[in-house]
KEKOLBA-625923 format. One record per residue (C-alpha): residue in one letter; y, x, z. Coordinates in steps of 0.1 Angstrom, whole numbers, plus 5000, padded with zeros to 4 digits. Layout:
N
AYXZ...
END
This chain:
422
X037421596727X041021556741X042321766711X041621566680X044421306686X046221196655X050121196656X051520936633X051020596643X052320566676X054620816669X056020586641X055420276664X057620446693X060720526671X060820176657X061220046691X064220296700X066120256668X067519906684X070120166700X073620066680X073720276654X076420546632X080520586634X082420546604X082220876588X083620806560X087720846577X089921076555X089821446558X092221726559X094021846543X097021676526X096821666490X098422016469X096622256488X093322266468X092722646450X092122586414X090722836394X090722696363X089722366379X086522586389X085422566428X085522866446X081722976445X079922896480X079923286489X083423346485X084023026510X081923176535X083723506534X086723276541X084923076568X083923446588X087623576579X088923266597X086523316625X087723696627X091423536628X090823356654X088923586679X092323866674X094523526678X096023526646X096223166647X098223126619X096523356594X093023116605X095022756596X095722876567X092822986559X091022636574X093322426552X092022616521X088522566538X088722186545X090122166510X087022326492X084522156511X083021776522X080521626542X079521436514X079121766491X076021976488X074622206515X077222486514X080122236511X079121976543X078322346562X081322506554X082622156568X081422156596X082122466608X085822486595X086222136619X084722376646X086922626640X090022406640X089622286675X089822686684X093322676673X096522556693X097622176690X100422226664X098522366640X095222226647X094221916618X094621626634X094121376600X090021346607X088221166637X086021466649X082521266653X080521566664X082421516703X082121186700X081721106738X079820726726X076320826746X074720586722X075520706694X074221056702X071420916709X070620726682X071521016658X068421216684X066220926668X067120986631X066721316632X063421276648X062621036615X064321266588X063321616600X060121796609X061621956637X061521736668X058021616656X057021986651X057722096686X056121786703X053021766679X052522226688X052922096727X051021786733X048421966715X048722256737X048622036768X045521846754X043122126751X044722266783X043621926799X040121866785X038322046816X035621906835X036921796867X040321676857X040521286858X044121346875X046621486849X050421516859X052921586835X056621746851X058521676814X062121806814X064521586792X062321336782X064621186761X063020866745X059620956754X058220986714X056221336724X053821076748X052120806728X049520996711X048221186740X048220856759X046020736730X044121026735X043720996771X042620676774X039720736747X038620996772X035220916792X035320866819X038520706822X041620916833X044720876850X048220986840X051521056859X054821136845X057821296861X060821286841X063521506840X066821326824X071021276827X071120956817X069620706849X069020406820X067520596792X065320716818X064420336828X064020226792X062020496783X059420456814X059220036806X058120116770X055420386782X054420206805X054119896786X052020106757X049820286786X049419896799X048219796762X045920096759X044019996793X045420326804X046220386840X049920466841X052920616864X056020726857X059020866879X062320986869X064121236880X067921236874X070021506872X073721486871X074921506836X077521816840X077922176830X078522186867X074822146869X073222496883X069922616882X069522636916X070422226914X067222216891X065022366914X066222156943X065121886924X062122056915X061222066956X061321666950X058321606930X055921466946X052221696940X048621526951X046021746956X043721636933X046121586905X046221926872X049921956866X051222006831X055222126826X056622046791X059922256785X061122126749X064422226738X065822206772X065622566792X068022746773X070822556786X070122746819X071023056802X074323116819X072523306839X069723536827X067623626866X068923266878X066123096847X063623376863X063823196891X063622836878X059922966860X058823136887X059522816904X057522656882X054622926881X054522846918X053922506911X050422606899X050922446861X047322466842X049622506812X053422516807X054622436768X057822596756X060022556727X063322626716X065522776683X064823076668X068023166674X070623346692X073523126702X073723296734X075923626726X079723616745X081323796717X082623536695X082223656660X078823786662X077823436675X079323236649X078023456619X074323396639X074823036644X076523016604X073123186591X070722906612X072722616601X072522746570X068922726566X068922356581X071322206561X069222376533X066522186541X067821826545X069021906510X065821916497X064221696519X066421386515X068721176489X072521336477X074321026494X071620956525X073720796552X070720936582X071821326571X075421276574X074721106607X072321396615X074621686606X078121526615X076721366650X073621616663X074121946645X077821886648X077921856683X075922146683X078322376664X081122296678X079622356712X077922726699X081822806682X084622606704X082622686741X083322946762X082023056797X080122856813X080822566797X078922636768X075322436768X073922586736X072822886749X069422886720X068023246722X064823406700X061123406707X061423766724X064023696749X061723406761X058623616762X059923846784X061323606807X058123436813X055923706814X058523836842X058023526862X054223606857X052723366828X050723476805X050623366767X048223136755X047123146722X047822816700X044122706686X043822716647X043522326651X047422296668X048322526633X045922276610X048021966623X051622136624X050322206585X049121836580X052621716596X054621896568X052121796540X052521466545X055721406555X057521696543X055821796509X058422076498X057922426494X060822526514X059522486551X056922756562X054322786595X053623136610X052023266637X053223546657X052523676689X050523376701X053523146689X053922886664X057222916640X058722686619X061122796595X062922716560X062322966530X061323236554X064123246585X061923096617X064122806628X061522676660X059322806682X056222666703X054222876727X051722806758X051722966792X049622996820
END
């Protein structure tokens, strides 16, 4: 059976290989603000809650443009908080540096390197890798969908399986269903088309799979497809591209959408399209996931108070999860989740990519463009459940299923999502 694949080792094997990327900035350059400013209360920090009525009052400041009322609040903000502190103080961080680049250039900090826009491609993509290592999250989402796709695929009559992945990124989802593929009998044969920015990743990533398909006797194709990397870039661009990919007749077509559709959300009927483009493609199986979350709203404060609660929860968990002083979660939060944040709070328009929005919107949407949900088998649960025992043994992260989809959250708020449509 197709289905009973194991995840770990060439998952393990795959990230080793990608982690030659050169690695972290300093983060460790001084932060605002100058010395004096710090409130004391009897030498006692400000407890966490009474920051992050300071962080929302800031927020509020800003979006009625009292820009001087929010720097003074920041500067008490950056005071009381660190990158290097617990949870509450590296979030309260992070978003008080996101905050800061809302305000005008004279009274914006300028006495910290903001690493979360760091524009260095390979240090984004590095920081990708460690949180694939550190978290469950990536590997959650891949692990749900390759599964998905696997009993999907496990049909008589299918020795032809093509799968149209958008952002591939390193390609760490493929390795175990490759395994799994070439233990099939008889033998089959795997294309992949893969939807990317960056023309080089794209090329690295195909030479390793295809050098791992090569040493699993496995018989191999991959094609990229580039896409320009710009918030220029329209959905209508995207299903151009789509009328590019090449389809043999004989081939079953797969379409893996991981953390990648709801930058398309600028416009709501124009990501219609863009599935029911892809329903006409005749997919045996489409995978879909994406944050619980809703990033996506254009009134300001109501989207940072949604985006303070979900970072909440996940700077919660690498608490737990990892060493006080570990070097990969400050990379993690600063680099990935910064960039994030700062997108989700400085962004407006259309210029905002982080677009993340819940389970329900996306149900509708694809049940518009006429899919149908698919129910995840209780052995996609069982390994999600073996993925967190093992490498993840903390009470704090939680599996439910809801409406034929697979959440991950921490202590109860649903943080991911993975669902299969035909």
């Amino acid at each position: 059976m197709l289905g009973s694949s194991s995840y770990s080792h060439h998952h393990e094997h795959q990230q080793n290989q990608d982690q030659e990327l050169p690695l972290q900035p300093d983060l460790t350059s001084p932060q605002p603000p100058p010395a004096g400013t710090k409130l004391h209360y009897h030498q006692i920090p400000p407890p966490s809650s009474y920051l992050r009525q300071l962080l929302l009052t800031c927020a509020r400041s800003i979006s009625l443009s009292d820009f001087t009322t929010a720097h003074r609040i920041a500067t008490v903000l950056f005071s009381n908080s660190s990158p290097s502190g617990d949870s509450s103080e590296r979030l309260i961080h992070s978003f008080t540096k996101a905050l800061s680049l809302r305000l005008p250039p004279s009274l914006s900090p300028t006495s910290f390197t903001d690493t979360s826009s760091n524009n260095n491609d390979a240090i984004l993509q590095s920081s990708y890798l460690t949180l694939n290592q550190i978290t469950p999250f990536i590997r959650f989402t891949h692990l749900t969908a390759t599964q998905a796709i696997l009993e999907a695929i496990d049909q008589p009559h299918q020795d032809h399986i093509h799968i149209l992945d958008f952002d591939i990124m390193h390609g760490v989802q493929w390795p175990p269903l490759m395994q799994a593929i070439a233990d099939h009998h008889p033998p089959l044969t795997l294309r992949i088309t893969a939807v990317g920015t960056d023309l080089d990743i794209l090329r690295k990533t195909g030479d390793r799979l295809s050098k791992f398909a090569h040493s699993l006797g496995l018989r191999f194709r991959f094609f990229p497809l580039l896409l320009t990397n710009s918030i220029n870039e329209t959905v209508d661009d995207v299903i151009n591209h789509l009328s590019n990919v090449d389809r043999l007749p004989n081939e079953t077509l797969v379409v893996n959408c991981v953390l990648y559709l709801h930058r398309m959300l600028v416009d709501r009927d124009k990501v219609v399209m863009l599935l029911k483009k892809i329903k006409s493609m005749n997919p045996r199986v489409v995978t879909l996931a994406e944050k619980e979350a809703n990033h996506n709203n254009p009134l300001f404060v109501s989207r940072f108070e949604e985006a303070l609660s979900y970072y909440s929860a996940v700077f919660e968990s690498l608490e737990v999860t990892l060493p006080p002083n570990s070097r990969e979660r400050m990379v993690v939060e600063q680099v990935w989740f910064g960039r994030e944040i700062v997108d989700i709070v400085v962004a407006e328009g259309e210029s905002r990519r982080e677009r993340d929005e819940r389970f329900v919107s996306w149900e509708r949407m694809m049940k518009i463009a006429g899919f149908r949900n698919v129910a995840l088998s209780p052995f996609a649960v069982s390994q999600a459940k073996l993925l967190l025992r093992l490498h993840y043994p903390c009470d704090g992260y939680n599996l439910e299923v809801a409406n034929d989809c697979l959440f991950l959250g921490w202590n109860n708020r649903a943080l991911f999502s993975v669902s299969s449509w035909h």
